[in-house]
ZADO-1210 file (C-alpha; in nm, 4 decimals, padded with zeros to 6 digits):
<atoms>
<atom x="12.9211" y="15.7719" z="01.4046" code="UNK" pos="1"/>
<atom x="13.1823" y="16.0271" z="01.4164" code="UNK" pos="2"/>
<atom x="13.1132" y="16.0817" z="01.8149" code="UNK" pos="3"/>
<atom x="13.1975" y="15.7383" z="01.8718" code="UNK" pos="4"/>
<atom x="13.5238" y="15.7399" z="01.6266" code="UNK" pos="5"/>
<atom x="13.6297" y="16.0243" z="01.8447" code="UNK" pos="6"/>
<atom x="13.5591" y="15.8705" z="02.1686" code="UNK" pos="7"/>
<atom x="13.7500" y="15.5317" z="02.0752" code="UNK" pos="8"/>
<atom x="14.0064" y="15.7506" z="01.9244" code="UNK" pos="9"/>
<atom x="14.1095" y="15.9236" z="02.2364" code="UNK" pos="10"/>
<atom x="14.0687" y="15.6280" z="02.4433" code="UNK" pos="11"/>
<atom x="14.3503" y="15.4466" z="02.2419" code="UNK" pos="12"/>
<atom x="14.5282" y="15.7582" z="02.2731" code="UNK" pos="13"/>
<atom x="14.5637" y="15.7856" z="02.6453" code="UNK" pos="14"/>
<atom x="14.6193" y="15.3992" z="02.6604" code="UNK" pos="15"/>
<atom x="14.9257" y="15.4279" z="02.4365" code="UNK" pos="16"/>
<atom x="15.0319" y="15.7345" z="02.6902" code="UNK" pos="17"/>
<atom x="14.9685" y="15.5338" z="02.9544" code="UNK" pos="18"/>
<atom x="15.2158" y="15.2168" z="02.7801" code="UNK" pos="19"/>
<atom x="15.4702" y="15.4211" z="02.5960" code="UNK" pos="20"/>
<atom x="15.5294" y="15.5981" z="03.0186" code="UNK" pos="21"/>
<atom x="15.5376" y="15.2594" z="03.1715" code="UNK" pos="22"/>
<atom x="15.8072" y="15.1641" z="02.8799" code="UNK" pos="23"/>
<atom x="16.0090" y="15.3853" z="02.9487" code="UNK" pos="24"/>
<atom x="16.0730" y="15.3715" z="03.3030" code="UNK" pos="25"/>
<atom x="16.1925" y="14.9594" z="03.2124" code="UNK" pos="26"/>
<atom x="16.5602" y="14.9591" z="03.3492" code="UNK" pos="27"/>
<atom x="16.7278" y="14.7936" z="03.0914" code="UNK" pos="28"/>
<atom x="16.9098" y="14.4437" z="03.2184" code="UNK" pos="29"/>
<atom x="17.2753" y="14.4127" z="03.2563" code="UNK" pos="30"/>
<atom x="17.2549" y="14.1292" z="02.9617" code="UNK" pos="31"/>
<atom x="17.0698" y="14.3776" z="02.7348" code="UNK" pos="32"/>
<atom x="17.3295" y="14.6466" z="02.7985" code="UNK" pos="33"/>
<atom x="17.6350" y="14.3975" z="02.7129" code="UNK" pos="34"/>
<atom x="17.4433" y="14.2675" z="02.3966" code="UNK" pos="35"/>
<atom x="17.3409" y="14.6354" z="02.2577" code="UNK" pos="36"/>
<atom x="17.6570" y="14.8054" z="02.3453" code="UNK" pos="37"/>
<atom x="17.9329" y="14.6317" z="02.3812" code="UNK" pos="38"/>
<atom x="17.9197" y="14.3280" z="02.0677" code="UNK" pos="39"/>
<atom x="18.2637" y="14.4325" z="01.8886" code="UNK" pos="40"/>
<atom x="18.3880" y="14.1779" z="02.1835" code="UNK" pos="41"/>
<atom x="18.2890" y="13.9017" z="01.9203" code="UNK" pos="42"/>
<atom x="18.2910" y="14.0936" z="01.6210" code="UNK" pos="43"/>
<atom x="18.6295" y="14.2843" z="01.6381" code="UNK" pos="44"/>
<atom x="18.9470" y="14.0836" z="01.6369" code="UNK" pos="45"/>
<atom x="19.1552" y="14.0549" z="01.8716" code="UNK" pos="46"/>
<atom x="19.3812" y="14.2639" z="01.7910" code="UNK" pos="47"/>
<atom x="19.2010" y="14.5518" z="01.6830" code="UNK" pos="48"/>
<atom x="19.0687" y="14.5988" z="02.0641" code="UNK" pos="49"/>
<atom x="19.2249" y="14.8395" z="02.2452" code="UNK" pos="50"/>
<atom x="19.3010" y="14.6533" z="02.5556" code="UNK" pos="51"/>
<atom x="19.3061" y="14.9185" z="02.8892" code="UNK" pos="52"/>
<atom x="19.3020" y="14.8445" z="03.2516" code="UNK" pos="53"/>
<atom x="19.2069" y="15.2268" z="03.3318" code="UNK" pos="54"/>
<atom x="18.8721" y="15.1595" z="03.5153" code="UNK" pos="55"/>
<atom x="18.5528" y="15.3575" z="03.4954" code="UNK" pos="56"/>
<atom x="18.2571" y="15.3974" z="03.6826" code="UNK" pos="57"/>
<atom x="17.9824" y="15.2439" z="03.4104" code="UNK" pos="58"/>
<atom x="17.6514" y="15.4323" z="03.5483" code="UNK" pos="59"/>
<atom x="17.4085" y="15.1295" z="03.3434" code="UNK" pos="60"/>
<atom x="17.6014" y="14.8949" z="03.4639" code="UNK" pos="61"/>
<atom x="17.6914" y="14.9907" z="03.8421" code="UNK" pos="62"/>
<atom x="18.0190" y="14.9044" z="03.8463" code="UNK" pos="63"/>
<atom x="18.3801" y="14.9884" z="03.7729" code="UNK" pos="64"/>
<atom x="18.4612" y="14.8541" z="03.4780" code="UNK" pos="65"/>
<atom x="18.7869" y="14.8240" z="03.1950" code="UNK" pos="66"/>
<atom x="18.8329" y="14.6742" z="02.9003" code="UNK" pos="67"/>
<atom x="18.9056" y="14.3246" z="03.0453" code="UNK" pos="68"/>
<atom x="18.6221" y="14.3527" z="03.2488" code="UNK" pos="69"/>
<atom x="18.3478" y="14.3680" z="02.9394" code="UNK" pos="70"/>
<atom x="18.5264" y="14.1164" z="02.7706" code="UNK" pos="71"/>
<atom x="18.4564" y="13.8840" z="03.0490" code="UNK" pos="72"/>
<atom x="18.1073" y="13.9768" z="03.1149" code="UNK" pos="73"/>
<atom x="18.0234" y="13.9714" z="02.7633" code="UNK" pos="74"/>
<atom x="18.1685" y="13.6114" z="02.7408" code="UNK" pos="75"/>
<atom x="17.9778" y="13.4899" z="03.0661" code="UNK" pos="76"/>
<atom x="17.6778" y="13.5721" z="02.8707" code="UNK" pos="77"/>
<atom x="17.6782" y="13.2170" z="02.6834" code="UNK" pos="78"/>
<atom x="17.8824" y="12.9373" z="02.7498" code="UNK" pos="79"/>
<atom x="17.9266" y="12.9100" z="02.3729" code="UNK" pos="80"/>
<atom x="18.0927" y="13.2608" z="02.2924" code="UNK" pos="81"/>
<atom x="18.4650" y="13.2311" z="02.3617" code="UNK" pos="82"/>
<atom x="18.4529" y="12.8992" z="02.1729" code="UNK" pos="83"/>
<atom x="18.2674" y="13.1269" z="01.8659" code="UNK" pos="84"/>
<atom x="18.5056" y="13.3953" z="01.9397" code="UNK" pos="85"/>
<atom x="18.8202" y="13.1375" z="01.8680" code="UNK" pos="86"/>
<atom x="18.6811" y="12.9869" z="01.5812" code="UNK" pos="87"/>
<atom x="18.7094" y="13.3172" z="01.4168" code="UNK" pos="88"/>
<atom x="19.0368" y="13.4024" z="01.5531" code="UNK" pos="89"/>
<atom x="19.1976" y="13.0971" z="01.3895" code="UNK" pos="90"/>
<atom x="19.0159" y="13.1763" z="01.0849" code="UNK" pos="91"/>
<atom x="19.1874" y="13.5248" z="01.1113" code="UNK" pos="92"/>
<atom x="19.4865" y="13.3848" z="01.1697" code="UNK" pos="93"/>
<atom x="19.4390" y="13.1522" z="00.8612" code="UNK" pos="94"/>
<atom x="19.3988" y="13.4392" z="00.6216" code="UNK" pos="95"/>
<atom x="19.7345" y="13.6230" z="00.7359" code="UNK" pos="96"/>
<atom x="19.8925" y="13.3032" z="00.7167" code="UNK" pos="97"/>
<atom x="20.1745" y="13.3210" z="00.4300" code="UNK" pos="98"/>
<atom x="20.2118" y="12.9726" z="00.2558" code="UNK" pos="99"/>
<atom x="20.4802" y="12.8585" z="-00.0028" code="UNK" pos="100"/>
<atom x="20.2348" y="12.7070" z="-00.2079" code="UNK" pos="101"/>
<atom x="19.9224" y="12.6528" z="-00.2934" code="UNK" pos="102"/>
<atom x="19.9046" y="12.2972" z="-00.1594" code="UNK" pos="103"/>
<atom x="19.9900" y="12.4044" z="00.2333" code="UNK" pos="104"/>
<atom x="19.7000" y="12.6575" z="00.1971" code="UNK" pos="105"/>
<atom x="19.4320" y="12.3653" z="00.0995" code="UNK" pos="106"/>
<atom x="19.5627" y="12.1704" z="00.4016" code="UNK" pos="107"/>
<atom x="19.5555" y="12.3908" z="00.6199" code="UNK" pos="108"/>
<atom x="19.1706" y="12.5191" z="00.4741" code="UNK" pos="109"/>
<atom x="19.0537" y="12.1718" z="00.4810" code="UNK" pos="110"/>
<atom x="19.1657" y="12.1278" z="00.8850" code="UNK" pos="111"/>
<atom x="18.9979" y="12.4200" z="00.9321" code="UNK" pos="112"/>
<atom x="18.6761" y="12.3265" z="00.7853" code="UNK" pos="113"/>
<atom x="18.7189" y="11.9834" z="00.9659" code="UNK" pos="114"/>
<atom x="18.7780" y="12.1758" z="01.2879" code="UNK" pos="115"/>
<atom x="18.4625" y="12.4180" z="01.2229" code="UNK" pos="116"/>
<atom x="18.2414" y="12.0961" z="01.1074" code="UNK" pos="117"/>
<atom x="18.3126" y="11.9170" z="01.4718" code="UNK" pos="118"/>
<atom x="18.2848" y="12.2099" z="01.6904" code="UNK" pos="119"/>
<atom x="17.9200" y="12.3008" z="01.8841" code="UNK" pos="120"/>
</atoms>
């Protein structure tokens, strides 16, 4: 019994050699990249991003690349993320938003809501 535990043992061994090797030679895709490394585009506001048109050669991506540049990659990615992104800005916007009173803030709440209900 123990022969044969040792035999399938060392089998599944050099099959998970064989799979983690071929793993890791999988170039990661230019959408992957974007997704894992660059998602303060919609999570950071707007103006917390340091905006820069220095360029730099980006070796995963193969190109020259700036701040403007992975913004606008990162949007192309779904049709749906600069509307997402501008939802939240205007709910940014909302919160530094001084009001007089409290009336002005629950109109201005409720278009909001009324805008977020009807959007995609």
């Amino acid at each position: 019994m123990k022969k044969y535990q040792d035999r399938d043992k060392k089998a599944l061994e050099e099959k998970n050699h064989d799979t983690n090797r071929d793993n890791k030679t999988i170039k990661k895709s230019k959408e992957v990249i974007l997704l894992q490394n660059y998602r303060w585009v919609m999570l950071k506001n707007r103006d917390e991003i340091n905006y820069s048109y220095n360029r730099h050669y980006h070796k995963m991506l193969g190109m020259n690349v700036d701040t403007y540049t992975i913004e606008k990659l990162f949007l192309q990615l779904d049709p749906n993320f600069e509307g997402l992104r501008d939802l939240k800005e205007e709910y940014i916007q909302f919160n530094h938003t001084e009001y007089d009173n409290e009336f002005d803030v629950l109109l201005d709440l409720n278009a909001l809501i009324d805008k977020y209900d009807k959007s995609d």
